[in-house]
N, C-alpha and C positions, 0 to 999 in steps of 0.2 A: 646270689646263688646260695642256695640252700646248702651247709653244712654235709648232710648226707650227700650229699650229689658231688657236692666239692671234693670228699674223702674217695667218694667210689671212680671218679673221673682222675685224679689225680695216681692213683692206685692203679689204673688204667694204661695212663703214660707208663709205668715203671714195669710192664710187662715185655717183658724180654720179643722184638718182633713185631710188636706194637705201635707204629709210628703216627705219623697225624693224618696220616690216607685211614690206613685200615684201622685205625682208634675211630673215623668218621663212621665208615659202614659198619664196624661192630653197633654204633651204639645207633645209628638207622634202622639197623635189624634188628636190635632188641632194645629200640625202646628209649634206655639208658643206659650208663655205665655200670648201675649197679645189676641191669637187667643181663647184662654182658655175664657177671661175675655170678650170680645166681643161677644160670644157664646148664644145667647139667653136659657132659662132656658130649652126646650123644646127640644134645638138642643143639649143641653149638657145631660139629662135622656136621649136621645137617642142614643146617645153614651155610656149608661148602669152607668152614671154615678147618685152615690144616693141621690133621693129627698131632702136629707139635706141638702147633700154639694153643690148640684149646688144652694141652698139657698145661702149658706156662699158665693159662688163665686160672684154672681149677687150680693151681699151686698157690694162688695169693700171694707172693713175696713180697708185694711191693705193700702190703696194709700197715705193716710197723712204720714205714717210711713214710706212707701218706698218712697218718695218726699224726704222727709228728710237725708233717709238714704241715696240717690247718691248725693247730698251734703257733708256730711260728707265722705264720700270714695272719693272724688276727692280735699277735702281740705286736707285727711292724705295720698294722693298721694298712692292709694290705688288702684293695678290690680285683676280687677272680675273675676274672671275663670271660661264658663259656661261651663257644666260636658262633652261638646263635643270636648271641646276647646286642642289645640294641647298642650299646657303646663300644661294643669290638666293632674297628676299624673295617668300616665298607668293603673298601677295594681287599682290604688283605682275606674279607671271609670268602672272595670270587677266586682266591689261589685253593688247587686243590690241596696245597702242600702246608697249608694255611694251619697254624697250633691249634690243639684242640682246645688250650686255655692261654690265655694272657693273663700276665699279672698287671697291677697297673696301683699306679697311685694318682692324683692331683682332682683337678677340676675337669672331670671329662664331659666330652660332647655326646651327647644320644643321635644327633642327627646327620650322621659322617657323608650319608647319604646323595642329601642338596648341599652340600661345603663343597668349594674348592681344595684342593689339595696337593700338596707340592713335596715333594726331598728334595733335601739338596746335600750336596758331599762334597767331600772335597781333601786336599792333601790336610796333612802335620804341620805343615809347612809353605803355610803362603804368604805370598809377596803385598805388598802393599796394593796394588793393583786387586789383586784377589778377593780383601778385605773391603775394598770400595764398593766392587762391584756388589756384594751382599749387601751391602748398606741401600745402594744404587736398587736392587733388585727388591728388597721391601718398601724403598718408596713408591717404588711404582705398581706394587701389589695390593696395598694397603687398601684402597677402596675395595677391592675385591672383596677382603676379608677373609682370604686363604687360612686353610691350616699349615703350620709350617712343623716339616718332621726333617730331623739329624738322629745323630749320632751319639751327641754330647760329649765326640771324643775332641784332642786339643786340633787347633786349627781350624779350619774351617768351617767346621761342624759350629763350636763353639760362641764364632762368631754369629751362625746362622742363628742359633737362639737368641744370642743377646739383642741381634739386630731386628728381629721378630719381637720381643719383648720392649726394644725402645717405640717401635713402632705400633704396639698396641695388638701385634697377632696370638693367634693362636698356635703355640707350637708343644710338639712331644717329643721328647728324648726318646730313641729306643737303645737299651742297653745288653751288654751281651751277658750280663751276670745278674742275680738275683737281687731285690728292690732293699734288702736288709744293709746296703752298704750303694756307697757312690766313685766310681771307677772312672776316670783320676779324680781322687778326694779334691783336689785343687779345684775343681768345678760344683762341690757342694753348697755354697751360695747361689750359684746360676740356677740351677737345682730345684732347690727352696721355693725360688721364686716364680718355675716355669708352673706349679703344682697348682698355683693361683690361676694360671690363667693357660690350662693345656695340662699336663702331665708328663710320666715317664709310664714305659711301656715294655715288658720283659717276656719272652717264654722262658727265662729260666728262674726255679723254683730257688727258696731261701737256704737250702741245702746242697745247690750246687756249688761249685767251684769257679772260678777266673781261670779258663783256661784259654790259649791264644785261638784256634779253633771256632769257640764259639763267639768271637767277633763278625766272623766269616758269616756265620748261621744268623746274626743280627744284623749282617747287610741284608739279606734273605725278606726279612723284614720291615726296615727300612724303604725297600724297593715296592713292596709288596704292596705296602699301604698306604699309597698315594697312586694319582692319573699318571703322575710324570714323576721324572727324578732328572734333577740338573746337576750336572758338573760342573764344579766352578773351574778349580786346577786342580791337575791330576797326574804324576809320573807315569812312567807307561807302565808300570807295574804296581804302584799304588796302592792302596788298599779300594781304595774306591773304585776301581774297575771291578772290582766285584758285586760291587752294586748295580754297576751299570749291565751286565752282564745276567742279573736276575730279572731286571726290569724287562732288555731283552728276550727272557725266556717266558715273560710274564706280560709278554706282546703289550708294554706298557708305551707312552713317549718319555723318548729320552733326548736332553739337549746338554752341551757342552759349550762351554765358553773357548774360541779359540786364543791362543797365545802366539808368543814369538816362537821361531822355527828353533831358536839356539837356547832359548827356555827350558830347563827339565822340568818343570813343573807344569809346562803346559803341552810337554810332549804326550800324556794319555787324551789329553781334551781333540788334541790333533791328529790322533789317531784313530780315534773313536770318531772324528768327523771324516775323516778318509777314506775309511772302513766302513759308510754309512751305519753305524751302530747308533750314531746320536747326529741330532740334528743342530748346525751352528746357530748358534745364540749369541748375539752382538748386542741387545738390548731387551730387557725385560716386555718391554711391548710385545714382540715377539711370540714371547709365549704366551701371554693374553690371549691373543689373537690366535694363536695355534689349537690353544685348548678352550678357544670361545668364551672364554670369561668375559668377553665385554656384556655388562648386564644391561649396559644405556642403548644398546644397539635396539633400534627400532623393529619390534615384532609386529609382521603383518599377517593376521589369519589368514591363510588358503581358504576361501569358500569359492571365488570362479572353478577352481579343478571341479569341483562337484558337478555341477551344470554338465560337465562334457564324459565324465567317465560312472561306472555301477560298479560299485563295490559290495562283494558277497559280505555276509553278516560277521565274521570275524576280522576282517577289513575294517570293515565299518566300526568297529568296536575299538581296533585301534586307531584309525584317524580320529574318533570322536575324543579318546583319549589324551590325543596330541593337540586337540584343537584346545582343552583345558590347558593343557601344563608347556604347549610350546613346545618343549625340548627335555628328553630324559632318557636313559642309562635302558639298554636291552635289558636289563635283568628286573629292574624293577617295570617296565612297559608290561613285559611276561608276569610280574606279578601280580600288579594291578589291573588288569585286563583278564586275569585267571586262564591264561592260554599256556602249556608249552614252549620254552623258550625255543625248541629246534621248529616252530612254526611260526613263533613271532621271528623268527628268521628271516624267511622264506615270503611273511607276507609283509615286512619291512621293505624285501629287495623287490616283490612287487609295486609296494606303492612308489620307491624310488623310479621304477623303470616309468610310472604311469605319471612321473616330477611332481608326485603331492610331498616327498620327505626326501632329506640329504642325510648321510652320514657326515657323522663329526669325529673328531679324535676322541680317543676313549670311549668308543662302543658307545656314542648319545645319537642321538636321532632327533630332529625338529624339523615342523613343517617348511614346506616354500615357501 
């Protein structure tokens, strides 16, 4: 990301009003952030934007603040991710509520895309059991070659990296504070080493604060950028029912590991299965199979369907499309195919009715 871009995008965030929705359509409408801020007051209300804000914008307050803050990110060697950018997280750019910038340190991946990907979360506080079962859950993902995302807060989380890095995955911390420092320092070795093989992932800039609050805003996250998010244990109040709760609203799968009835720590997991909020998970197969990961499974082209049914030329364009790649994601089908997503909709649930395609968990689609 280009310095100028980083200064004017950053400058962007710090406008009073400004959030990561309407920081998106600002910078649609004009272009870019700096296209935002150069905007005369007159050209911006006419672009429907409201008489406050394009006060606040034409005010610049936030440029002393972003000056500062691209200094700081290139002294902690520090990579900006802007929400279009090929190493910002897939699934998290499909939220609308999605940062307009990530910060990010280690070895990242550019193709979040075709990866599997997984959260997981969990208590402060887990039981021996708890601890297995993650260990249990990366042996059996390990061929997949999932990316594995937490928290890197203590518990659960923690282990979820270490047990992903014994195992050779890819995993990302997301944290709720800025990348100039590591929150619990006690986790700064795990850290180090996740940078090699995954990284850490932030929306908060090197000038903000550790405050409790924005933990909350990094489950947001967490949830956001990945297919599914699993619960290993969880109290019923947790913190990690917050997570589960975004992924919910982010129509994501959610799975929970059940516990004993007189367990607190697996009263949220039993709750969240009762309340179908998440789906029970007794063995990592399970979710394989839930979110199609099996890649050994035998794919057989659909070409008998042809013989029997005529498909109009945008039809056609996506079955031929599916007949290449098997199986892939509504958004990019829509991409690659250069059609509208609200009609690769429409002509998806066509070919489903005519049995050339199935829906799969996490909005994929592959032939019969």
């Amino acid at each position: 990301m280009k310095e100028e871009d980083l200064f004017f995008t950053l400058a962007l965030t710090k406008v009073n009003g400004v959030g990561p929705i309407i920081g998106k359509r600002l910078i649609e409408n004009f272009g870019t952030a700096k296209g935002v801020f150069d905007a005369s007051y007159h050209e911006l209300v006419s672009k429907r934007v409201a008489a406050s804000l394009a006060l606040q914008i034409q005010a610049k307050k936030g440029f002393s603040w972003a000056e500062k803050e691209v200094k700081l990110i290139e002294q902690e060697k520090i990579t900006p991710l802007f929400y279009q950018a090929k190493a910002y997280p897939y699934y998290l750019r499909q939220c609308e509520d999605s940062p307009l910038l990530l910060f990010a340190k280690g070895n990242l991946t550019e193709n979040w895309s075709s990866r599997n990907v997984v959260s997981i979360v969990g208590t402060r506080n887990p039981s021996t059991r708890g601890l297995d079962f993650c260990a249990k859950f990366m042996e059996a993902v390990q061929g997949y070659n999932p990316i594995i995302i937490s928290g890197l807060a203590y518990g659960i989380d923690i282990c979820v990296h270490k047990q992903a890095l014994a195992f050779g995955l890819e995993t990302y911390g997301v944290l709720g504070h800025g990348l100039n420092q590591i929150y619990p320092a006690k986790h700064g070795a795990i850290a180090k080493k996740m940078l090699k093989k995954g990284g850490l992932l932030t929306e908060f800039a090197v000038q903000s604060r550790i405050e409790r609050e924005n933990f909350i805003q990094r489950n947001r996250l967490v949830a956001g950028s990945s297919q599914a998010t699993l619960v290993v244990e969880s109290a019923i109040k947790g913190g990690s029912m917050s997570s589960i709760t975004f992924a919910n609203d982010y129509n994501r799968d959610v799975f929970a590991v059940p516990g004993r009835i007189d367990d607190p720590m697996s009263q949220g997991c039993n709750e969240l299965i009762r309340t179908q909020r998440a789906q029970l998970l007794s063995d990592p197969l399970e979710l394989i199979e839930c979110l199609n990961w099996n890649k050994n499974k035998e794919k057989t082209k659909a070409i008998q369907p042809l013989l029997f049914v005529n498909l109009n030329a945008d039809e056609q364009i996506i079955y031929d499309y599916l007949c290449q790649t098997q199986r892939d994601v509504i958004d990019l089908i829509a991409l690659n195919c250069s059609l509208p997503i609200y009609k690769v909709s429409t002509i998806l649930l066509q070919l489903e009715l005519q049995g050339l395609v199935r829906p799969l968990p996490g909005k994929y689609f592959e032939l019969v």
